[in-house]
C-alpha positions in Angstrom: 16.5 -83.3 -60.5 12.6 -83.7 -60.5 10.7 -81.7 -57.4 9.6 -84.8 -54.6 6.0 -85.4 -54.8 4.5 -84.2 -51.4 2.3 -87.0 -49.8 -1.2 -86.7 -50.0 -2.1 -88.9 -47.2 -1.4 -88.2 -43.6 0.2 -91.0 -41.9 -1.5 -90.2 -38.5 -4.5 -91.0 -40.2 -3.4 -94.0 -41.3 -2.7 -95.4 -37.7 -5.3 -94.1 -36.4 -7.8 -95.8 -39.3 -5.8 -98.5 -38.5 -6.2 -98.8 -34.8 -9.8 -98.6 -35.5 -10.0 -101.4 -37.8 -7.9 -103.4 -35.1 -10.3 -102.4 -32.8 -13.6 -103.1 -34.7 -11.6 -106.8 -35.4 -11.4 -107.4 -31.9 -14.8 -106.6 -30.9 -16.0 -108.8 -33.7 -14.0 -111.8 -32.2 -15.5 -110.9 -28.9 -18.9 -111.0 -30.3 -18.2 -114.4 -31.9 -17.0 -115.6 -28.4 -20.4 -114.3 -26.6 -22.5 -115.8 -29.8 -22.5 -119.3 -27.6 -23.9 -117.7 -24.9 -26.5 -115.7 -26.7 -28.0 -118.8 -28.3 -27.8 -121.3 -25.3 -29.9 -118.5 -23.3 -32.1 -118.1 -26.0 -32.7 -122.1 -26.0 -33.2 -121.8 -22.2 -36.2 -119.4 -22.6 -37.9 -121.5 -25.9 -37.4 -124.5 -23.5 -39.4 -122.4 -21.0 -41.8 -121.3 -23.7 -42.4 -125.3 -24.9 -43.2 -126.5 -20.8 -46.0 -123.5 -20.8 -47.3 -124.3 -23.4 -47.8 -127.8 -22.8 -48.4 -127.1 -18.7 -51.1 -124.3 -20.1 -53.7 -123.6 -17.7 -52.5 -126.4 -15.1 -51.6 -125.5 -11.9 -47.7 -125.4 -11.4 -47.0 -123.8 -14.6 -44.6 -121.3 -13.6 -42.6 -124.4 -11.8 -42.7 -126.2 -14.9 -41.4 -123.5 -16.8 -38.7 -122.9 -14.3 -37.5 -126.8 -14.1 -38.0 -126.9 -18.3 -35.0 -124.3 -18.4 -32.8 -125.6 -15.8 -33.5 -128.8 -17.6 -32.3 -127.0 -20.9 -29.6 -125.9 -19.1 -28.2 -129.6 -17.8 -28.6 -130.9 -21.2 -26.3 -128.5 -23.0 -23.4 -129.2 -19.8 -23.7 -132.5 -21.0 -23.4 -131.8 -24.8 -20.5 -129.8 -24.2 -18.7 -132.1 -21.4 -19.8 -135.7 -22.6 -19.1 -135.4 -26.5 -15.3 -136.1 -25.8 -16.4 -139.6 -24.9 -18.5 -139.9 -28.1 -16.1 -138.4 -31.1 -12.7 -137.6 -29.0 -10.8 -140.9 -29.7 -11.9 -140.7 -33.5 -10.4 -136.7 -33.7 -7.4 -138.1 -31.7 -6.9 -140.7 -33.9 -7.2 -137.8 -37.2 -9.8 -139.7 -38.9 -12.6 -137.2 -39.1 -12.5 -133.7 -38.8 -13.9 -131.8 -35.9 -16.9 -130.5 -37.7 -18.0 -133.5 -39.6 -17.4 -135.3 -35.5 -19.5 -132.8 -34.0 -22.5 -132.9 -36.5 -22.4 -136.9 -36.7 -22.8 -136.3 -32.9 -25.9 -134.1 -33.0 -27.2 -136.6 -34.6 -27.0 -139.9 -33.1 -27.3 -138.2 -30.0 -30.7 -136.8 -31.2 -31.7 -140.4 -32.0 -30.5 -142.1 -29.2 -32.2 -140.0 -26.7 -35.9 -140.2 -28.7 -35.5 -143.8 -29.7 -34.2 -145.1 -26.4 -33.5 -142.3 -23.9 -36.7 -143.6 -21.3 -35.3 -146.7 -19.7 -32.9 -144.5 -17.5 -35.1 -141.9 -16.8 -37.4 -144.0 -14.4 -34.4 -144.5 -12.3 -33.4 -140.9 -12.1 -36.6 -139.1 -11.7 -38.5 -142.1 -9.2 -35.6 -144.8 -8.2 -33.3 -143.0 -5.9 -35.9 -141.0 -4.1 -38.9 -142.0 -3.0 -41.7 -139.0 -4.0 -44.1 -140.7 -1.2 -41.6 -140.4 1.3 -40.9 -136.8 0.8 -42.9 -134.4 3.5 -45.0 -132.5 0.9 -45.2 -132.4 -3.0 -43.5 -129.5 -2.9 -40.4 -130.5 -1.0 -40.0 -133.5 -3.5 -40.0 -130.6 -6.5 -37.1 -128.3 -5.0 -35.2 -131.2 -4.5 -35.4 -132.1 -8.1 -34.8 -128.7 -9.0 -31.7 -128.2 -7.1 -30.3 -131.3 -8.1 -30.9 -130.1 -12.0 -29.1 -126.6 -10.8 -26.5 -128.2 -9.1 -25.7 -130.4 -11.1 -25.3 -127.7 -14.1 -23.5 -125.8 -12.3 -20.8 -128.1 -11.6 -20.4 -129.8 -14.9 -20.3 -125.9 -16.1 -17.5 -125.7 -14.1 -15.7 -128.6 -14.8 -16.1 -127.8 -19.0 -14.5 -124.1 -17.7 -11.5 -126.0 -16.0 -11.1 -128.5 -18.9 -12.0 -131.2 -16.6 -14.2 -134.5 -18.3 -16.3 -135.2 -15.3 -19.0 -137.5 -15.3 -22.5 -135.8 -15.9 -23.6 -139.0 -14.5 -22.2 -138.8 -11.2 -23.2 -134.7 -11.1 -26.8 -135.8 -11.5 -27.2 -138.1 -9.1 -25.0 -136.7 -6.8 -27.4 -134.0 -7.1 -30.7 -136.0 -6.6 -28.9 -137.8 -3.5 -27.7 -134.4 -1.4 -31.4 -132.4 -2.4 -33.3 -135.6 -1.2 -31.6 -135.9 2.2 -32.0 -132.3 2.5 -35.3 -132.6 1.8 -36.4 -136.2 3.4 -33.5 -137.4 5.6 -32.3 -140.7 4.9 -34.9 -142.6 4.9 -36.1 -141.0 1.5 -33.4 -142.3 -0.2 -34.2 -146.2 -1.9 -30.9 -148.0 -1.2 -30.7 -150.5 -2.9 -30.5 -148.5 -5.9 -28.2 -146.5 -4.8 -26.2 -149.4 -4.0 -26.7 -150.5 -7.4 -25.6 -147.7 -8.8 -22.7 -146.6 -7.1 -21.2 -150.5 -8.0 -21.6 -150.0 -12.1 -19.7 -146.9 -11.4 -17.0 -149.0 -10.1 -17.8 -151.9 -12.5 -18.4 -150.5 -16.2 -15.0 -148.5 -16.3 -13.0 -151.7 -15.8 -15.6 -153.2 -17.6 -14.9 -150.9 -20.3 -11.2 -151.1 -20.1 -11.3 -154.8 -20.0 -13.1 -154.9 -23.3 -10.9 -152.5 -24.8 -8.0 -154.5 -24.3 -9.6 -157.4 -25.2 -10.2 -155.9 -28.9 -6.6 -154.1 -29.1 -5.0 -158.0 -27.8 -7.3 -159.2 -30.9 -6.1 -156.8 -33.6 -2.8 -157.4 -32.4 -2.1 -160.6 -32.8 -4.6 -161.5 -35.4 -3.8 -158.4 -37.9 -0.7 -156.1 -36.8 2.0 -158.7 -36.2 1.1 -160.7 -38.5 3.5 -161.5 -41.9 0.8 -160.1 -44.3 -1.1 -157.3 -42.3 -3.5 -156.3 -45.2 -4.8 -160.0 -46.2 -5.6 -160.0 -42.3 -7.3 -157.2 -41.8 -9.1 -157.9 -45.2 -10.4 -160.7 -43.6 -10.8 -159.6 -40.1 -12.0 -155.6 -40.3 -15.5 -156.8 -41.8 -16.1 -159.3 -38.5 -15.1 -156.6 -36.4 -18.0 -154.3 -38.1 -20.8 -157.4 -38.2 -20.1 -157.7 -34.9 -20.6 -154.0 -33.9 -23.8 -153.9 -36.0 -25.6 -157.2 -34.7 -24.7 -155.8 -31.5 -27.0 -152.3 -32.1 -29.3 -154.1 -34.2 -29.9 -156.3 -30.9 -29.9 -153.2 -28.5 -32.3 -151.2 -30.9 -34.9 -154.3 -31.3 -34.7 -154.3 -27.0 -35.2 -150.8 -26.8 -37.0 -149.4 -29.8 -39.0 -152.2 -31.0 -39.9 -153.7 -28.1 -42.4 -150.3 -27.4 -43.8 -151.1 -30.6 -44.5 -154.9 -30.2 -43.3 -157.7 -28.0 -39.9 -159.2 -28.9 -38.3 -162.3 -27.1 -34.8 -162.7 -26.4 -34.7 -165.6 -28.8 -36.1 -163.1 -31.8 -33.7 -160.5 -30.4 -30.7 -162.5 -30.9 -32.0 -163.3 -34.5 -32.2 -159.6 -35.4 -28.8 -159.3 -34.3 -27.4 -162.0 -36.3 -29.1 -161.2 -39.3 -28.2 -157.7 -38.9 -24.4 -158.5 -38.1 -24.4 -161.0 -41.7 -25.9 -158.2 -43.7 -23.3 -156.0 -42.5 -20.4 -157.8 -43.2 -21.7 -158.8 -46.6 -21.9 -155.3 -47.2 -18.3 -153.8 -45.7 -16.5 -156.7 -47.0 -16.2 -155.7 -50.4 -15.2 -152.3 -49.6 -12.9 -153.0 -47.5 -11.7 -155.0 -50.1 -11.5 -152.0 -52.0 -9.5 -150.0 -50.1 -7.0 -152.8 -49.4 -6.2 -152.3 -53.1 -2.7 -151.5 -53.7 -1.8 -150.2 -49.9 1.7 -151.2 -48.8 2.2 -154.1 -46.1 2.6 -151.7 -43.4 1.1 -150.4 -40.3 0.5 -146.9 -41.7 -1.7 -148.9 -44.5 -3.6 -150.3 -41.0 -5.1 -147.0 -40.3 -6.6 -146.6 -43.3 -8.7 -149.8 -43.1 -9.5 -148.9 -39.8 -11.1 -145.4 -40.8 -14.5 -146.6 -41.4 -15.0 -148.8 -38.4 -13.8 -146.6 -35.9 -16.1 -144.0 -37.4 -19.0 -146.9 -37.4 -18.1 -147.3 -33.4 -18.0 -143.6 -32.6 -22.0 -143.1 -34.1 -22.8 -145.8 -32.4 -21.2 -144.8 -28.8 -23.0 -141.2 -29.8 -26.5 -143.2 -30.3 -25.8 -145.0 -26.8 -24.6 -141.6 -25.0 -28.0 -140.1 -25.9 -29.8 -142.9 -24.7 -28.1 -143.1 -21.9 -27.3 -139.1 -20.4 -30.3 -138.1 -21.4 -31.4 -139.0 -18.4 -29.1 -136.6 -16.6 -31.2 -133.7 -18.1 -35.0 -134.8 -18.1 -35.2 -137.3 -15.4 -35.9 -134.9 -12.7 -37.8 -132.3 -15.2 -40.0 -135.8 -15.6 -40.7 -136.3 -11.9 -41.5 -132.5 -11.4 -44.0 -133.0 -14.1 -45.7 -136.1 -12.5 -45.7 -134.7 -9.3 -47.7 -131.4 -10.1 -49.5 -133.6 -12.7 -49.3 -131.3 -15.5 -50.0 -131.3 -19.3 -51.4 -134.9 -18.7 -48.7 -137.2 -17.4 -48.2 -140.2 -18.8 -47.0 -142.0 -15.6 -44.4 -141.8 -13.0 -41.1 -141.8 -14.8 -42.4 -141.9 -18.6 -40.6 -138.8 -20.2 -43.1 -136.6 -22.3 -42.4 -136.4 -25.8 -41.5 -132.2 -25.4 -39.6 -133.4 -22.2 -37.3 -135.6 -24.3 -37.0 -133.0 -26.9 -35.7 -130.6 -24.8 -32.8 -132.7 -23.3 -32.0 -134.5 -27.2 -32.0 -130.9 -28.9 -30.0 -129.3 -25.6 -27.1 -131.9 -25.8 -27.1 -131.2 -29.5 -27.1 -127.9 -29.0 -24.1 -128.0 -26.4 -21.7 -130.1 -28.7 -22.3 -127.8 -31.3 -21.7 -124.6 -29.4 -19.1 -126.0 -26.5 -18.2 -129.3 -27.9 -14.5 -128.5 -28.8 -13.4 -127.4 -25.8 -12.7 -130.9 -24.3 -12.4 -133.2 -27.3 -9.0 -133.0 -27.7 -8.0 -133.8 -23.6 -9.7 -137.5 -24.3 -8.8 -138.0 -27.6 -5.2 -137.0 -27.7 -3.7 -136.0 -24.5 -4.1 -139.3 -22.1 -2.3 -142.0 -24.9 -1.4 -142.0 -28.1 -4.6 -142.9 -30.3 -4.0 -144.4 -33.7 -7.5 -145.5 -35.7 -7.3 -149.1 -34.0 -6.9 -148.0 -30.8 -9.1 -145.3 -31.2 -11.6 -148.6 -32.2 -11.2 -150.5 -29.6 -12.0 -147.5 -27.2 -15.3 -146.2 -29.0 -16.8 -149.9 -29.5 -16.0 -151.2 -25.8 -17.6 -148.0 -24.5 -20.6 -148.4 -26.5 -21.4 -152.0 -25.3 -20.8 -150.9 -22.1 -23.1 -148.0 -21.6 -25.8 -150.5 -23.8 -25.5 -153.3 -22.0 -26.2 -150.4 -19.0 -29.1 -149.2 -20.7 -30.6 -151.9 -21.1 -30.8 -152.8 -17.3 -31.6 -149.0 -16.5 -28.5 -148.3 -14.9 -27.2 -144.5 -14.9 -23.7 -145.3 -15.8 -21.1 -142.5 -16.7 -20.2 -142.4 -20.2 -17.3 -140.5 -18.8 -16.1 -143.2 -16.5 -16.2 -145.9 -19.6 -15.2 -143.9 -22.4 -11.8 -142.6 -19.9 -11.3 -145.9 -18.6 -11.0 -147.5 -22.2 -8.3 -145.1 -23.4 -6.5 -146.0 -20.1 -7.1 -150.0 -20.3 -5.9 -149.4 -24.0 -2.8 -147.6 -22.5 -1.9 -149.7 -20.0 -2.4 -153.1 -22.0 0.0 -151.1 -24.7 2.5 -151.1 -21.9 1.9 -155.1 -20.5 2.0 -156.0 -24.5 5.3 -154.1 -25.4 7.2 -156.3 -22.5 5.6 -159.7 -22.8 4.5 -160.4 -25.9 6.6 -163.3 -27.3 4.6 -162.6 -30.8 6.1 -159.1 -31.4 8.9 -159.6 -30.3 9.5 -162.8 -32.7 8.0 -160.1 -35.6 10.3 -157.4 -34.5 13.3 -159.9 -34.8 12.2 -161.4 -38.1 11.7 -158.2 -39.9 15.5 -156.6 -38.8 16.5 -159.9 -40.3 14.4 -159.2 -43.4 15.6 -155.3 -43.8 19.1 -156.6 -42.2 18.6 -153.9 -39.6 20.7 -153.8 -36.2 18.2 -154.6 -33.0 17.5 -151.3 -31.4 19.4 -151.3 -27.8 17.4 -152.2 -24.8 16.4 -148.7 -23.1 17.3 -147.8 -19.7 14.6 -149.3 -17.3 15.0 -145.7 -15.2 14.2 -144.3 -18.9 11.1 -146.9 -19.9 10.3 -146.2 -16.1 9.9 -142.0 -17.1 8.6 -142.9 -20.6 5.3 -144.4 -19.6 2.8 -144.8 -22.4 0.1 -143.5 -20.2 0.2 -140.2 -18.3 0.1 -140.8 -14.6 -0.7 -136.8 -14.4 -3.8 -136.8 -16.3 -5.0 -140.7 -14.7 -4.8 -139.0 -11.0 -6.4 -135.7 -11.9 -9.5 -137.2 -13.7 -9.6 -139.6 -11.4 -9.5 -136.5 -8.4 -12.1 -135.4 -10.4 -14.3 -138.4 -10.3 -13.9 -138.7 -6.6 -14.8 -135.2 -5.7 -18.2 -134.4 -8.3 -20.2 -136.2 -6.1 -20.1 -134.8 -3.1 -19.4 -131.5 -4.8 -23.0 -131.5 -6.1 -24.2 -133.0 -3.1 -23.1 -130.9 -1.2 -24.5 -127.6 -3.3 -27.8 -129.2 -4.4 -27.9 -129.6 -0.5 -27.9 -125.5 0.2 -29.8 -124.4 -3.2 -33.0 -127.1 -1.7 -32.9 -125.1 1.6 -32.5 -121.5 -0.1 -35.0 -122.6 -2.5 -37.6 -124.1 0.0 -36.9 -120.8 2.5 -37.5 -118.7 -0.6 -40.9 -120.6 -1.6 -42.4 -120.0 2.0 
C-alpha cells in the first residue's frame, strides 16, 4: 500500500478565508444598499449648489438654498412613492420588465414636468395661501418650508411602510397646517381649498368610472366575441388613436399654447389629426402581430402589449406634469417672496426650479422606484395587459383633464381607484353579463365540455376578486396623510419660526 499524501492546506485556514470572504460579501451588499442614500444626498446638496448659484448675491440666499434641497428632497419621495401609479399596472400585467418601466418613467416624467409641470404650481405655491395675508415675508417662507419638510417626511415614511399615499394630499396638507400656523384661518383662500378637497373625492371615481367603462368595451366588443383576434384587429388601433388625439390635444393646450395662441376649435383639430395618424400607423402592426396567434384570450395579451405600454408613457408624461408641483410649488413661492435670481412672477416656476423637481422624481424612481411597484400593480387584482389598459389610460385622462384646470389631484387616488373600479366591475360583470355567459355556454358546447358547477355563494362571498384588506388600508391611508402632515408641518413652522428669531 502507497504512504497517504499529508495535506498541504490547513483547513482552519480555509474557514477562516472563508468567513472573510462571507464577510467582505456582506459588506458589499450593505454598501450597495447605502449607494441610494449616498446619491440622493449628494443630489440634495448639487440642488443647493444650483439655488446659490442662481440666488448669487441676492439677499435670502441661504433660504433659497435651504428650500432648493428640501425641495430636492420632496421630489425624489414622489419618484419613489408615485411611480407605482405610472408603470405598476404594466409590471403587474408582465409586459415590460422593471428596468426598461423605470427608465421609460424617467423619461416622460422629465418631459412632463418641463413641458407642462407650471399650470399646477400657481395653485400650490399662491392658491391656497394667501402671501399678502401672512404677518411678515418671513412667516409666509417657514410655512412653505415646513410644508416641503413635512410633507417629505411623511411620504418617506409611507415608501418605508410600503404604503402608496398620495404625494398630493402630503403637499397640501402640508401648505394648509404651516399656513394656519402661520396666519390663522383667515390666510387660507377657501374656495380653493374647497375645490380641491372635491377633485379628491371626484377624480378617483372619475377614474374608476372610466376604467370600467374601457374594460365593459373590450369586453364585449373583443373578449367574448366568436373571433377575438379579427376584433381586436379592428378595435386595438381605435383604442391607440384615441389615446394619442387625446395627448396630442393636452400637449397643444399646454405646450403650444406658451408658444402661440391656440383655440379650442384648432385644439380639437390637432387631436384628431394626431389620433388618424396614429391609427394609420398601429394598424398595420397590429396587423402583424395578429399573424398566426390562436383564437384565444392568451393571444389577447399580446395585442394588448403595445397599448398598454403607449398608456403607461403617457400616464408617466401626465404624473410629471401634474406632481411636479408637489416639489417646486412652494420652492416657487419662497423664491418670489425674497425676490431672488430675478422672478418671473408669482407662481411661474424658474427654469432651475423645475429642473430640480423633473431630475429629483427621476432620480427617486430610479433609486426607490421598486419598492412599491409591485403593491399596485399585482397585489390589489389580478392585472392582465387589458386590464392593465384600461387602468393606465383612465388615469391619464384623468390627471390631464386635472391639469389642465390647475387642479392638484392625486395621481395616487386615480391610478388606485382604477385598479379597484377595474376590480369591482370584474366582479358586477362575472354575475350579470348575459353576453359571457351565452359565450361560456356556446363554447362547452363547441369543446363538448360539462358546465363548471355553480360555486358556493359563502365561497364566491370569500373569493372576492378584489382584496377588501388592501381597499381599507390604502384607503386608512388616504384618510390619515392629511392631517398627518398638517399636523407636523404645523410644529416644524413654530420650531422653525422660534429658531429664526
Amino acid at each position: 500500500m502507497g504512504k497517504t499524501t499529508p495535506k498541504l492546506v490547513k483547513p482552519t485556514l480555509d474557514k477562516d478565508l472563508e468567513k472573510i470572504v462571507q464577510v467582505e460579501e456582506a459588506s458589499q451588499h450593505l454598501s450597495r444598499g447605502l449607494a441610494p442614500y449616498g446619491l440622493g444626498l449628494i443630489f440634495l446638496i448639487l440642488a443647493a449648489i444650483v439655488a446659490a448659484g442662481a440666488a448669487m448675491d441676492r439677499p435670502g440666499m441661504t433660504v433659497v438654498m435651504a428650500a432648493a434641497a428640501l425641495a430636492a428632497y420632496m421630489a425624489m419621495n414622489i419618484g419613489a412613492n408615485d411611480v407605482t401609479n405610472n408603470v405598476g399596472p404594466a409590471v403587474g400585467a408582465r409586459v415590460i420588465s422593471m428596468g426598461a418601466a423605470l427608465a421609460m418613467a424617467v423619461v416622460f416624467e422629465i418631459a412632463g414636468a418641463m413641458i407642462a409641470g407650471r399650470g399646477v404650481v400657481a395653485t400650490i405655491s399662491q392658491g391656497i395661501i394667501d402671501p399678502s395675508m401672512t404677518p411678515t415675508t418671513a412667516g409666509y417662507i417657514w410655512a412653505m418650508m415646513a410644508a416641503l419638510l413635512s410633507a417629505g417626511l411623511w411620504v418617506n415614511f409611507a415608501t418605508w411602510i410600503n404604503a402608496p399615499v398620495s404625494t398630493t394630499h402630503s403637499i397640501v396638507g402640508g401648505v394648509l397646517g404651516a399656513g394656519i400656523a402661520a396666519a390663522g384661518l383667515g390666510a387660507l383662500n377657501w374656495s380653493v381649498v374647497l375645490g380641491i378637497t372635491a377633485s379628491w373625492v371626484v377624480s378617483p371615481l372619475l377614474g374608476g368610472a372610466i376604467a370600467a367603462f374601457v374594460l365593459a368595451f373590450i369586453k364585449e366588443f373583443i373578449i367574448y366575441r366568436e373571433d377575438k383576434i379579427a376584433s381586436a384587429r379592428k378595435w386595438v388601433p381605435v383604442l391607440i388613436a384615441v389615446m394619442a388625439a387625446t395627448f396630442a390635444s393636452y400637449l397643444s393646450i399646454e405646450g403650444l399654447s406658451q408658444i402661440i395662441p391656440i383655440s379650442l376649435p384648432t385644439t380639437m383639430m390637432i387631436g384628431l389629426v394626431s389620433g388618424l395618424a396614429a391609427w394609420i400607423i398601429v394598424r398595420p402592426l397590429v396587423h402583424r402581430q395578429a399573424v398566426g396567434l390562436e383564437n384565444r384570450n392568451q393571444s389577447l395579451r399580446k395585442l394588448f402589449r403595445l397599448p398598454l405600454i403607449f398608456a403607461a408613457a403617457l400616464l408617466s408624461f401626465a404624473h410629471g406634469a401634474n406632481d411636479v408641483a408637489n416639489a417646486i410649488g412652494p420652492l416657487t413661492g419662497i423664491v418670489a417672496a425674497i425676490g431672488a435670481a430675478g422672478s418671473a412672477g408669482a407662481g411661474v416656476p424658474q427654469f432651475w426650479v423645475v429642473m430640480i423637481g423633473a431630475v429629483g422624481i427621476s432620480l427617486g424612481i430610479l433609486l426607490f422606484g421598486p419598492r412599491l411597484i409591485r403593491i399596485v400593480g399585482e397585489e390589489i387584482t389580478k392585472l392582465n395587459p387589458m386590464r392593465a389598459y384600461c387602468v393606465s389610460l383612465s388615469t391619464a385622462t384623468t390627471v390631464i383633464f386635472a391639469s389642465a384646470l390647475g387642479l392638484p389631484v392625486s395621481s395616487t387616488h386615480i391610478a388606485v381607484g382604477a385598479v379597484f373600479g377595474v376590480g369591482f366591475f370584474r366582479e358586477w360583470y362575472t354575475r350579470n353579463s348575459k353576453r359571457r355567459v351565452e359565450y361560456m355556454r356556446a363554447k362547452a358546447e363547441r369543446w363538448d365540455v360539462e358546465p363548471k358547477p355553480e360555486r358556493n355563494p359563502e365561497e364566491i362571498r370569500r373569493r372576492y376578486l378584489v382584496r377588501r384588506s388592501h381597499f381599507m388600508t390604502i384607503v386608512a391611508a388616504w384618510i390619515i396623510t392629511v392631517p398627518a402632515s398638517a399636523g407636523l408641518a404645523a410644529v416644524l413652522y413654530w420650531i422653525m419660526s422660534h429658531l429664526a428669531l
